[in-house]
N, C-alpha and C positions, 0 to 999 in steps of 0.2 A: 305554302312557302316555296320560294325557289330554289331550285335545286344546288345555286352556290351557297347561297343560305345554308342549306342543310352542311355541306361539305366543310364551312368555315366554321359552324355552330361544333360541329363532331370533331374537326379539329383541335378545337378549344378545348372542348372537352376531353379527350384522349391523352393532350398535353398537362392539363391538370392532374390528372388521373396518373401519368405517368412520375408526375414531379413531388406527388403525394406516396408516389410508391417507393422512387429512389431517396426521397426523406427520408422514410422509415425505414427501409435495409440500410441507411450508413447510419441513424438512431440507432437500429437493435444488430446488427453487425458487427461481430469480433473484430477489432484492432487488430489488425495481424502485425503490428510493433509488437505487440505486448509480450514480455517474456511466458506468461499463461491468461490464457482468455478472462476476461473481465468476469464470466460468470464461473471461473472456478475459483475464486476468491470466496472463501469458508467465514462463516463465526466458527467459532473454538470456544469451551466454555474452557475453566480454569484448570481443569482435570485435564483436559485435553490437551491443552497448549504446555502444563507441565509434561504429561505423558512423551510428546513428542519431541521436547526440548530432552528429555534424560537420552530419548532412543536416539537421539542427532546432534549428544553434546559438544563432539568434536569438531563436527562439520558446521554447530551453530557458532561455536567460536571462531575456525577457521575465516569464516567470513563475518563476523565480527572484526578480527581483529585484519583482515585485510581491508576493510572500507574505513577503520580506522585511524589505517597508516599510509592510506592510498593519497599520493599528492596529488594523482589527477579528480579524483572524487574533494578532495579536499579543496581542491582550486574552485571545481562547480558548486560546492559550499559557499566559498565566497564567492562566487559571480553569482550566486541564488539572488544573495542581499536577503532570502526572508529568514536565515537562521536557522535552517536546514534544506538537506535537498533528499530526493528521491532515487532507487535504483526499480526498473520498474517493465524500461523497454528495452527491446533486443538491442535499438543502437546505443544502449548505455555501455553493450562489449566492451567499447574502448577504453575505456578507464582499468580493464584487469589483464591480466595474466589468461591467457588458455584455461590453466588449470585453474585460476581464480572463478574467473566465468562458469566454468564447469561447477563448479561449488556453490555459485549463487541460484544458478539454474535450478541445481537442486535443491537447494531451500525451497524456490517455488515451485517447486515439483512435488515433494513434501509438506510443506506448513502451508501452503496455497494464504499468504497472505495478499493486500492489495500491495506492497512496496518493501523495500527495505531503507530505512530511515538513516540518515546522520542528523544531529542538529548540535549548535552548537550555540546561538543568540547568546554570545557574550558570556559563555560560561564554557566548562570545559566539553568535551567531546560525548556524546550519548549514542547509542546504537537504540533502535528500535525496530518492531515490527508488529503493522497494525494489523488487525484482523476484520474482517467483513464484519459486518453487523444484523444483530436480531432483533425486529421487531415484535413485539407482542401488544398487544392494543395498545396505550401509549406510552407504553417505555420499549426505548431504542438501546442494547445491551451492546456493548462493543469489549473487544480482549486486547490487549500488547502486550509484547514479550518486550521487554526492556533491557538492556544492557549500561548500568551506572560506573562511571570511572572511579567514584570512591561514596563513600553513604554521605557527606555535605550536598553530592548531587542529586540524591536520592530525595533526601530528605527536603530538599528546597522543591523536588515536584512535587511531594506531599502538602506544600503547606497551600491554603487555603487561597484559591486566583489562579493559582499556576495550573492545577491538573485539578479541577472541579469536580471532587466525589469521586477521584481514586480511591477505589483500593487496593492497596498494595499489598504482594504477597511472596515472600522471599521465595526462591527456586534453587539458586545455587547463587557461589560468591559474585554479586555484580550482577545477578537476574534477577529478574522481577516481573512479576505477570500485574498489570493493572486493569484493573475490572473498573469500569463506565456504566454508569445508567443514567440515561434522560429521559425524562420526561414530557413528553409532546404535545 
């Protein structure tokens, strides 16, 4: 073979080799948006996610009840259009207070869930927080901490379509941990 041959052949190849490598670091590479990396997002079984909610009641409300009343959060609600939105990445700051931010931060510093929840689809206002998921051969087990504005809201994610194979389980007035399993 000639020797440009050779040079354009190992080129090709080295550019492949190279574009299969920068794939897979921006696949398995931390978001550095994220308020905490992708993989410290927890399952939490139900003990736990109570556990954590008693040791951090104040600070869970705190930012409950500032994403609740937050008009900038509230506006990206409605420009979502899907009926809730997410708090999740570092440029979401803009929406709080110094000290507000500082308190969400810590929730994900603490609960390590993947986001912190509004939703609202034509009903009143919900706070949630999802938790990572476990797999065990084919059930997929997932947690959320819930925050209901009155039990009519409650009880309508209970009913059958809405939140499939909740289980609900009181915490404190307006908490609620719901427990998921699927089956795969």
């Amino acid at each position: 073979m000639k020797t440009w041959v050779k040079v354009v052949l190992g080129l090709v190849i080295l550019a492949i080799a190279a574009f299969v490598a920068w794939t897979l670091i921006l696949w398995f590479a931390p978001n550095p948006n994220d308020i905490i990396p992708s993989s410290s997002i927890e399952y939490h079984t139900k003990k736990e996610v109570s556990d954590l909610y008693w040791q951090n009641k104040e600070l869970s409300n705190r930012v409950k009840d500032s994403m609740v009343s937050n008009e900038k959060v509230l506006q990206a609600l409605i420009d979502e259009q899907d009926g809730d939105t997410g708090i999740y990445l570092k440029q979401d700051e803009v929406y709080f207070s110094q000290e507000e931010w500082q308190d969400v931060v810590t929730v994900f510093e603490i609960y390590h869930p993947a986001m912190l929840m509004l939703e609202r689809k034509g009903r009143p206002l919900i706070f949630y927080m999802p938790f990572g998921s476990l797999k065990q051969d084919d059930v997929v087990k997932r947690t959320f901490l819930y925050w209901f504005p009155n039990e009519e809201e409650r009880e309508y994610h209970e009913e059958p379509g809405v939140f499939p194979d909740g289980v609900f389980t009181q915490v404190d007035e307006g908490w609620y941990i719901v427990e998921t399993k699927e089956t795969r």
